[in-house]
Every structure is written in structure tokens, then in C-alpha cells.
MARBA-3410 file (N, C-alpha, C, O; in Angstrom, 1 decimal):
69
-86.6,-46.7,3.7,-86.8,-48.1,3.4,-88.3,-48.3,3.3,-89.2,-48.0,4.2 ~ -88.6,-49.0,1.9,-90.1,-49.4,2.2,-90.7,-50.8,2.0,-90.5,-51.4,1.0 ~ -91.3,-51.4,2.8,-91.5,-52.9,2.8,-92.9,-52.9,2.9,-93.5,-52.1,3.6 ~ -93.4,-54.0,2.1,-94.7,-54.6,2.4,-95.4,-54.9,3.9,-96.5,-54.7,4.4 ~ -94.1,-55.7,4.4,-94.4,-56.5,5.7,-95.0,-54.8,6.5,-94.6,-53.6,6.5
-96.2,-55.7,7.4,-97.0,-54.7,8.1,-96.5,-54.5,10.3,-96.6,-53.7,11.2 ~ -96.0,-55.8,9.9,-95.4,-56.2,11.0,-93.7,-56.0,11.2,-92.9,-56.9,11.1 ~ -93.4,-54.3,11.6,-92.2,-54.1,11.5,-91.8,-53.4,12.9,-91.7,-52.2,12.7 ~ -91.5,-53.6,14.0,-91.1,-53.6,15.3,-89.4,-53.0,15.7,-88.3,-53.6,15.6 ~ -89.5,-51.8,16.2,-88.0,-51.7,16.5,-87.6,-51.7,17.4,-88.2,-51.3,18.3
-86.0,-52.3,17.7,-85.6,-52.7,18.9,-84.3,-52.7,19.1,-83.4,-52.6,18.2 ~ -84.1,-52.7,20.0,-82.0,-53.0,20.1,-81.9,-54.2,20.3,-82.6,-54.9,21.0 ~ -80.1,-54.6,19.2,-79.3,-56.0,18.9,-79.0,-55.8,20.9,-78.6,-54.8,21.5 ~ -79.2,-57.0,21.4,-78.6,-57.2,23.1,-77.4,-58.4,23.2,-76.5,-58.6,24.1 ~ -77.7,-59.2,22.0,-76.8,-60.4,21.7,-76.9,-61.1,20.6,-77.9,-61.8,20.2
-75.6,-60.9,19.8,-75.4,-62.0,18.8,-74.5,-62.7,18.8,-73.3,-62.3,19.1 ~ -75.0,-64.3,18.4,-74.3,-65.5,18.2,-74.2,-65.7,17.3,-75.2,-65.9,16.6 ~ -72.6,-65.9,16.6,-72.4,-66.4,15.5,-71.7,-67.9,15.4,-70.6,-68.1,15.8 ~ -72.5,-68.8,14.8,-72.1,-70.0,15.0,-71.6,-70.0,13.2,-71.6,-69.1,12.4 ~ -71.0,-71.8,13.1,-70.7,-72.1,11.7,-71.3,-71.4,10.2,-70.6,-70.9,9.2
-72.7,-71.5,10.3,-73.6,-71.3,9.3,-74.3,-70.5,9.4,-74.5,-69.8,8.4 ~ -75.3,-69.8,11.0,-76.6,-69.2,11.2,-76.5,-68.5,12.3,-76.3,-69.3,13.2 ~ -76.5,-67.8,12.5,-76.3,-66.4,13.6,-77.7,-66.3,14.2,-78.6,-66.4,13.5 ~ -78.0,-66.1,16.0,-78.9,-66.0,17.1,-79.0,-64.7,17.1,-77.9,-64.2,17.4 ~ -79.9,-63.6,16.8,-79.9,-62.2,17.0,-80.7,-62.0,17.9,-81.8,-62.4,17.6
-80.6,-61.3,19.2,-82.0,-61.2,20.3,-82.0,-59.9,20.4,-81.0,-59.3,20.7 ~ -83.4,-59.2,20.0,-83.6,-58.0,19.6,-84.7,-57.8,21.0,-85.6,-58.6,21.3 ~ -84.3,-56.7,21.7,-85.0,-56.0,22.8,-86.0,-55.3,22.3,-85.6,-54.4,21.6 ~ -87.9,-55.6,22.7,-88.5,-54.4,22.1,-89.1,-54.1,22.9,-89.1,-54.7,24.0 ~ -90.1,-52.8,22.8,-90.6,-52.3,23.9,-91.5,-53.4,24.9,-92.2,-54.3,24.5
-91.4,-53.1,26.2,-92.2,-53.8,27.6,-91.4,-54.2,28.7,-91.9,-54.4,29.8 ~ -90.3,-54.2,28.6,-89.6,-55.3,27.9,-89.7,-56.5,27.4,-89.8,-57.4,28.2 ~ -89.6,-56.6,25.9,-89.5,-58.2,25.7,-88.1,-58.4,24.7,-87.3,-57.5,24.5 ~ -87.9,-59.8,24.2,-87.3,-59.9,23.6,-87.3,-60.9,22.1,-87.5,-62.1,22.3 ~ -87.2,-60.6,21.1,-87.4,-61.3,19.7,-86.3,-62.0,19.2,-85.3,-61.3,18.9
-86.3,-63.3,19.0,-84.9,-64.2,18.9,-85.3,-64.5,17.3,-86.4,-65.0,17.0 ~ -83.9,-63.8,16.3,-84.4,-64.1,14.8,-82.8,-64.6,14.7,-81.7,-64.0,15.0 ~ -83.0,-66.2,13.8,-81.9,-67.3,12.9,-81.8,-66.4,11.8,-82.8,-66.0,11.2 ~ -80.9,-66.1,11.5,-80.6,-65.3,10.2,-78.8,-66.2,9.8,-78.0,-66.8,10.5 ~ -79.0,-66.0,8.4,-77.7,-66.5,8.0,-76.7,-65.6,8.6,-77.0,-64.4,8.7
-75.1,-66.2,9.0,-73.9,-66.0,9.2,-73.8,-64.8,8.4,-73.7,-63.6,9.0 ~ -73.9,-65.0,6.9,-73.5,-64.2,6.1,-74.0,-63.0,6.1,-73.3,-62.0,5.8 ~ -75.4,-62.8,6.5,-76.4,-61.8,6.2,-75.7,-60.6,8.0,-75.2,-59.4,8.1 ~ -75.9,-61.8,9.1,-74.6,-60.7,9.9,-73.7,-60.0,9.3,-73.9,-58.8,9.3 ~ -72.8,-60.4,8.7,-71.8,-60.3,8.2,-72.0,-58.9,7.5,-71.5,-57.9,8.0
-72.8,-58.9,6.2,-73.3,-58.1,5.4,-73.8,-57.1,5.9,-73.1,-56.1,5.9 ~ -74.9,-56.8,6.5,-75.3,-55.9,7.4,-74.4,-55.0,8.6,-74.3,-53.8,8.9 ~ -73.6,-56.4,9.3,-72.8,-55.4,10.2,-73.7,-55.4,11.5,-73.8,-54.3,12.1 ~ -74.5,-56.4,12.0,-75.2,-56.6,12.6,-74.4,-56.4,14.1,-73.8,-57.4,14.2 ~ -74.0,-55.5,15.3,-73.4,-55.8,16.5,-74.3,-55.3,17.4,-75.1,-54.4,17.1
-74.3,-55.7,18.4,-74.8,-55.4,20.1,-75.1,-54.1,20.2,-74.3,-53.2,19.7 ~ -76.1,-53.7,20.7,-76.0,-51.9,21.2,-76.8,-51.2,19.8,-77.4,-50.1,19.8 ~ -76.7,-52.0,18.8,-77.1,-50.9,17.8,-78.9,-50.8,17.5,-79.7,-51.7,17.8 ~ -79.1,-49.9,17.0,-80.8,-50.3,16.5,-81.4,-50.8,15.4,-81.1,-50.1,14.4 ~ -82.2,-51.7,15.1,-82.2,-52.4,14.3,-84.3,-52.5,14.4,-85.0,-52.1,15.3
-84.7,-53.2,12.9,-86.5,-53.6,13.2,-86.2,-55.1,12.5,-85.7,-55.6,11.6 ~ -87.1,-55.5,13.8,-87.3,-56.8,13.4,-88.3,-57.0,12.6,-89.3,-56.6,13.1 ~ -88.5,-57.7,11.4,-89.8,-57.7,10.4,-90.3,-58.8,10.0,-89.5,-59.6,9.4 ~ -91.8,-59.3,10.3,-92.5,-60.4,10.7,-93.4,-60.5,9.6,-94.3,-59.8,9.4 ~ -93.1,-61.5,9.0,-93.7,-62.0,7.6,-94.1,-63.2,7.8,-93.3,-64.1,7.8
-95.6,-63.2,7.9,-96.1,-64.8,7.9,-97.5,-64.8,7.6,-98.3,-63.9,7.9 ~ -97.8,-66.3,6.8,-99.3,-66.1,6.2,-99.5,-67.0,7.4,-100.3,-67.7,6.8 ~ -99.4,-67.4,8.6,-100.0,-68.0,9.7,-99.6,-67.5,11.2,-98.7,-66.7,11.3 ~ -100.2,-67.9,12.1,-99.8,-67.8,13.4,-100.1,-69.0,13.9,-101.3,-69.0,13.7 ~ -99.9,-70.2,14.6,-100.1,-71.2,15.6,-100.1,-70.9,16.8,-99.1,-70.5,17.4
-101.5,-71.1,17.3,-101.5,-70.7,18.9,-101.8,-72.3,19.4,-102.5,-73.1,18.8 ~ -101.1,-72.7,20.7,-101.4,-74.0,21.6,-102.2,-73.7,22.7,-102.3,-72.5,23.1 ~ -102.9,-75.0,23.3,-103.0,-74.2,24.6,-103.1,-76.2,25.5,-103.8,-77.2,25.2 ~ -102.0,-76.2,26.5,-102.0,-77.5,26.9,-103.5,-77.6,27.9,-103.8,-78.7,28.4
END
């Protein structure tokens, strides 16, 4: 597979929620941390997205917002 995105991180599926419309994916990556990506129902579906397997989570964005209170 080849993608643009420079920001490509791999990790293991630890939990997926599939609700009505939009599925919760929480991807374990190295330190431990963990990356929570909204992905459509369907695109689960399609993929075949389950628990336990390995997957990269891929981070496409022309911004970053940092806060600081």
C-alpha cells in the first residue's frame, strides 16, 4: 500500500464499537498509548475491522490545535 499521508502509525484494534451509523476504533500504539478513530459503520464492515488484529492508523491534517489553560 502506498499513501501520501506521512503520518502512518501501527497499532492493534483493542475495541470496537459499533453503533447505528459510526463505529469507535481504539488503536493501541507504541508507549503505551491509545488512538480513538470515528470511522463509518460501513467502512467496519468493509474492512472487517475486529479486536486483536493489526491495523495503521493514518493522520491527515493541514492543522494541529494546541490549548494550554
Amino acid at each position: 500500500m502506498q499513501i501520501s499521508a506521512r503520518n502512518a502509525i501501527k497499532g492493534k484494534v483493542v475495541k470496537v464499537d459499533v453503533g447505528a451509523v459510526n463505529a469507535t476504533i481504539k488503536i493501541e500504539v507504541e508507549a503505551p498509548h491509545t488512538i480513538t478513530a470515528t470511522i463509518t459503520k460501513e467502512s467496519v464492515e468493509e474492512l472487517k475491522i475486529t479486536e486483536g488484529e493489526e491495523v495503521m492508523a493514518i493522520i491527515k491534517s493541514s492543522e494541529v490545535m494546541v490549548a494550554k489553560k
